[in-house]
C-alpha positions in Angstrom: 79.8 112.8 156.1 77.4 114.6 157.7 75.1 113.4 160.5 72.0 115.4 162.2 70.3 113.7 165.0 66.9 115.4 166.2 68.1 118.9 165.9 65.8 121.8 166.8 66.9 125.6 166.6 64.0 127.8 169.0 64.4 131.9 169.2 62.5 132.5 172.3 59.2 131.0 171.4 59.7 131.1 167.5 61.0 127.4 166.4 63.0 127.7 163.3 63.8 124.6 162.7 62.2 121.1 164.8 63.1 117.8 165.5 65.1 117.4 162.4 67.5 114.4 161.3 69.5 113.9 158.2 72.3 111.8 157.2 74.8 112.9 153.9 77.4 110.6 153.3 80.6 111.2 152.3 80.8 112.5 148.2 77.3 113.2 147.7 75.7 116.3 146.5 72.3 117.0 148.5 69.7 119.8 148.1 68.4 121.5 151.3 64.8 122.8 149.6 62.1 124.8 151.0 60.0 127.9 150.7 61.1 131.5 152.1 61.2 130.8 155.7 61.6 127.1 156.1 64.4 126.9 158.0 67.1 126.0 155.2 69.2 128.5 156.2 69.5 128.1 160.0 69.7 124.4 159.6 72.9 125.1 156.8 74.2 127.3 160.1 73.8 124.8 162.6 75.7 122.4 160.4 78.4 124.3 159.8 79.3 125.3 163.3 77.7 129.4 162.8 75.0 128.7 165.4 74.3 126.5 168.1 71.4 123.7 168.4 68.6 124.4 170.8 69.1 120.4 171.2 70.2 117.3 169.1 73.8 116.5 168.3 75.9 117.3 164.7 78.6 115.8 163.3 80.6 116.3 160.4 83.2 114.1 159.0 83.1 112.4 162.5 83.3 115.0 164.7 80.9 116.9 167.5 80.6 120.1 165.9 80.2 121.5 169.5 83.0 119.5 171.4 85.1 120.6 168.3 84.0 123.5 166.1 87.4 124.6 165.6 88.3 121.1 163.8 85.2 121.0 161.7 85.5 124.4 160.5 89.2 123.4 159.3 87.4 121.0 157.0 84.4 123.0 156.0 83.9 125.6 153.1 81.1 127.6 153.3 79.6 130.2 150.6 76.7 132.4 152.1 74.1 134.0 150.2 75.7 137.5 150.7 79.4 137.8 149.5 82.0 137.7 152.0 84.5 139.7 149.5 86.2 143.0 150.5 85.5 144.9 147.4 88.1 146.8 147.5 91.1 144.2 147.3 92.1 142.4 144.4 90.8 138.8 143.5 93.9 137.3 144.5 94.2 139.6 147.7 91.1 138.4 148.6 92.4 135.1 148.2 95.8 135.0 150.3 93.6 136.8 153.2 91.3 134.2 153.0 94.4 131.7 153.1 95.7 133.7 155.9 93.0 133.1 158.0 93.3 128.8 157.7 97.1 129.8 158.5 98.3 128.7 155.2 100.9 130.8 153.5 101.1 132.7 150.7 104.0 130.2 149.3 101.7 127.5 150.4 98.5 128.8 148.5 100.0 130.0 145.6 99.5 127.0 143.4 96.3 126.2 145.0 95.2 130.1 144.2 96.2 129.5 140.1 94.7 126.4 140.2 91.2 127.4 141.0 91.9 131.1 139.1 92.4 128.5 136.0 90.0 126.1 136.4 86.8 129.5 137.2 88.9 131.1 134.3 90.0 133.9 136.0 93.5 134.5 136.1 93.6 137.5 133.4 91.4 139.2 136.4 93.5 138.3 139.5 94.8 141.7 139.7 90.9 143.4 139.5 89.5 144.7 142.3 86.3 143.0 143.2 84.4 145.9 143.5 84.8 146.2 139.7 83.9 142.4 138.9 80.1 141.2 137.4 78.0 139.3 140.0 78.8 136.0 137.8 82.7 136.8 138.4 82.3 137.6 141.8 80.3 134.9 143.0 83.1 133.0 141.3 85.9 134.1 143.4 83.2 133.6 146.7 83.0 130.1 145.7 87.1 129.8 144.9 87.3 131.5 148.7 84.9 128.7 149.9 87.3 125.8 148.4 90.6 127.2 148.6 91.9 125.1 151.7 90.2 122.2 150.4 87.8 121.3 152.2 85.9 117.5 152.3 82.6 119.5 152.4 81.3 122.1 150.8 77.9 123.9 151.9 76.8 126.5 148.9 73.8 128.6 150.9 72.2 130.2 147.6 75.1 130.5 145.2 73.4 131.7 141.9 71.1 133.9 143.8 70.3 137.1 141.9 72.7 135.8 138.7 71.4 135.9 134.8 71.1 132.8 133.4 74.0 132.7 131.8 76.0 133.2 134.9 74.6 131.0 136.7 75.1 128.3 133.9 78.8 128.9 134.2 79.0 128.8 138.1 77.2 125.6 137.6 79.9 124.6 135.1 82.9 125.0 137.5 80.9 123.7 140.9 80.3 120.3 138.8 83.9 120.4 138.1 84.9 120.7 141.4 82.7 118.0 142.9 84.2 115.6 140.2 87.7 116.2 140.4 87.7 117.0 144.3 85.3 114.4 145.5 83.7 117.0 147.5 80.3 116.5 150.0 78.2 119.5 148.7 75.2 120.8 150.8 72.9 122.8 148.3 70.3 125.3 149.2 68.4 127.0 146.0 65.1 128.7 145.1 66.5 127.2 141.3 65.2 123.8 141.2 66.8 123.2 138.2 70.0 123.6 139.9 68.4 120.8 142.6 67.5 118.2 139.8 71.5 116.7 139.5 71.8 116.2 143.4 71.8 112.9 144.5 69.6 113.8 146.9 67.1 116.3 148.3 65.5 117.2 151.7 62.2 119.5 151.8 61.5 121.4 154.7 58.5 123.6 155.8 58.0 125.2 158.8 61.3 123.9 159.8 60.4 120.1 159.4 61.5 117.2 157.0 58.1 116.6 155.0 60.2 115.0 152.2 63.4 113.2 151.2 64.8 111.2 148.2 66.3 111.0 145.3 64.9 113.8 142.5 63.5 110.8 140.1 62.3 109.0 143.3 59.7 112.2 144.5 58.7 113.0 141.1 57.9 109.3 140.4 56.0 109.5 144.1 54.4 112.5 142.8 53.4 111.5 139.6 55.0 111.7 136.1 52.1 113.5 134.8 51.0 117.0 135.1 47.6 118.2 133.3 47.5 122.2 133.1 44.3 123.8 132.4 43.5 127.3 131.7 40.2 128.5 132.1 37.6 132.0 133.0 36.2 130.0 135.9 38.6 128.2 138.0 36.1 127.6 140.8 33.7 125.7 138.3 36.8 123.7 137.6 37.4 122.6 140.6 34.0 121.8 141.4 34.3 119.3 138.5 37.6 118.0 139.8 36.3 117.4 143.4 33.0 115.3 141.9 35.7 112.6 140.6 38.1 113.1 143.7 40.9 114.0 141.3 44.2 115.5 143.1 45.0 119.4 142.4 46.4 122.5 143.0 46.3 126.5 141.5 49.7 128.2 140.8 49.4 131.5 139.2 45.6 130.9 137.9 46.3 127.5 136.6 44.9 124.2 137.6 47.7 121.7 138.0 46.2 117.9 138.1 48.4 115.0 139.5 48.9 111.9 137.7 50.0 108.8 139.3 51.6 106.1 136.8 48.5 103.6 137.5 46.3 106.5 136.6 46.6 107.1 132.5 44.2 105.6 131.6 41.8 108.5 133.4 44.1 111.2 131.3 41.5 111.2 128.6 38.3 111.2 131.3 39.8 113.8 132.9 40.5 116.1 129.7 36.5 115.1 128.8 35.4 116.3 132.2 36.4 120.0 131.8 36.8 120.2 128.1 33.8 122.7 128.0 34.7 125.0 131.2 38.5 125.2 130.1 40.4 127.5 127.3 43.6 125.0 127.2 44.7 122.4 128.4 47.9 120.6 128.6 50.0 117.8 129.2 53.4 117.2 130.2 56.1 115.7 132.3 56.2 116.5 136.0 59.7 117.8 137.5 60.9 118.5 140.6 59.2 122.2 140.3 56.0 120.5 140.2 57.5 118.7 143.6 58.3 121.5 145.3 55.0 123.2 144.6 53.0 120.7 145.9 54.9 120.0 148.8 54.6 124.2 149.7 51.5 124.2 149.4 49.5 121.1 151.3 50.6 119.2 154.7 50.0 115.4 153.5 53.6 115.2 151.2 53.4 113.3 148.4 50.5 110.9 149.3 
């Protein structure tokens, strides 16, 4: 498990991340969320021993990370955003040095090596340099490095970051595999919110401070479950007949998103009414944790 008390991370008089507290228990899979900036990152480096708290106190899996970093890091895996791959050594190269550096063997990590080459379907390509590897493959073998001593957590800083779809549908493939058959604690950060929606969990930050925390279902019910889009020349006349019934929006990309709290449906209807006549189109639909995200970027107040 993973425990954060109060932790604060300050670069001179820039505070990157403040006052925060979080709690992952042992097995679960939780999503670190934020905008560019918010602090995921430094607070995924403070946890796993990279950098040192300004103040407050981490532990993982029971232990002070800064009485005993050296033991933490023994049962950490950790896949940045950038590879950590030397391109130009073979997959399974790659692999033993990376095995050589938790002092395991190569006798020792050979099984454990084919195992993971298997299960990321890989072992036709152990002998390819990773230099010559797609950025689905590679990211592959980053993750297989960040697992290969089995760790009991797992943080993933980014993992499908510049991937096609379709690579980043099969990393998601083998991750889920691991965290069922390994029973693995997985700290996620992502700009993907899709990739957030399985987690059993999710924290937002901004500006380096919780504003958020729950389970997916439970923010998007606390959001609302329904969204109204509207399209429209004049968003300004829009909003002027939005504010006249106190209605709760925002604007992404020239589009007027409208909140809708369960006890509210009955005002879909008024509301559609009320700017039939300024709008080209409008929509509705089922909120997701996007829609969460975006609202939580973009005001101070949460999900109130």
């Amino acid at each position: 498990m993973i425990l954060a008390k109060n932790i604060t991370k300050e670069y001179g008089e820039q505070i990157a991340v403040n006052n925060l507290s979080l709690d992952i228990p042992q097995g679960q899979f939780f999503g670190l969320l934020g905008p560019n900036g918010s602090g995921k990152t430094t607070t995924i480096h403070m946890l796993s021993t990279l950098i040192k708290p300004t103040s407050g106190s981490i532990s993982v899996n029971g232990i002070d990370v800064q009485k005993g970093p050296q033991t933490v890091r023994k049962s950490i895996g950790l896949v940045f955003q950038e590879s950590a791959l030397d391109r130009t050594l073979s997959i399974e190269e790659n692999l033993y040095f990376c095995a050589g550096l938790h002092n395991i063997s190569k006798k020792s990590a050979g099984p454990r090596v084919n195992e993971l080459l298997e299960l990321f379907e890989l072992q036709s390509k152990k002998n390819a340099t990773v230099g010559s590897l797609s950025g689905g493959m590679r990211r592959a073998v980053d993750i297989i490095r960040g697992v290969l001593h089995a760790p009991k957590v797992l943080f993933l800083d980014e993992p499908t970051v510049g991937l096609d779809l379709p690579s980043r549908r099969r990393i998601w493939r083998f991750i889920k595999q691991l965290i069922d058959e390994q029973q693995l604690t997985v700290v996620l950060t992502t700009h993907y919110l899709e990739e957030a929606a399985p987690c059993d969990n999710v924290a937002f930050i901004k500006g380096g401070v919780l504003v958020s925390e729950g389970a997916p279902e439970k923010l998007i019910d606390q959001l609302g479950k329904t969204i109204i889009e509207v399209n429209g020349p004049d968003t300004n006349a829009l909003i002027e007949r939005l504010e006249l019934k106190k209605y709760e929006y925002m604007i992404e990309g020239g589009v007027l998103l409208i909140r809708i709290k369960d006890y509210e449906t009955n005002k879909l209807d008024v509301i559609q009414d009320t700017l039939r006549d300024k709008a080209d189109a409008i929509s509705v639909r089922k909120s997701n944790l996007n829609d969460v995200f975006l609202w939580l970027s973009s005001n101070d107040h949460g999900l109130k």
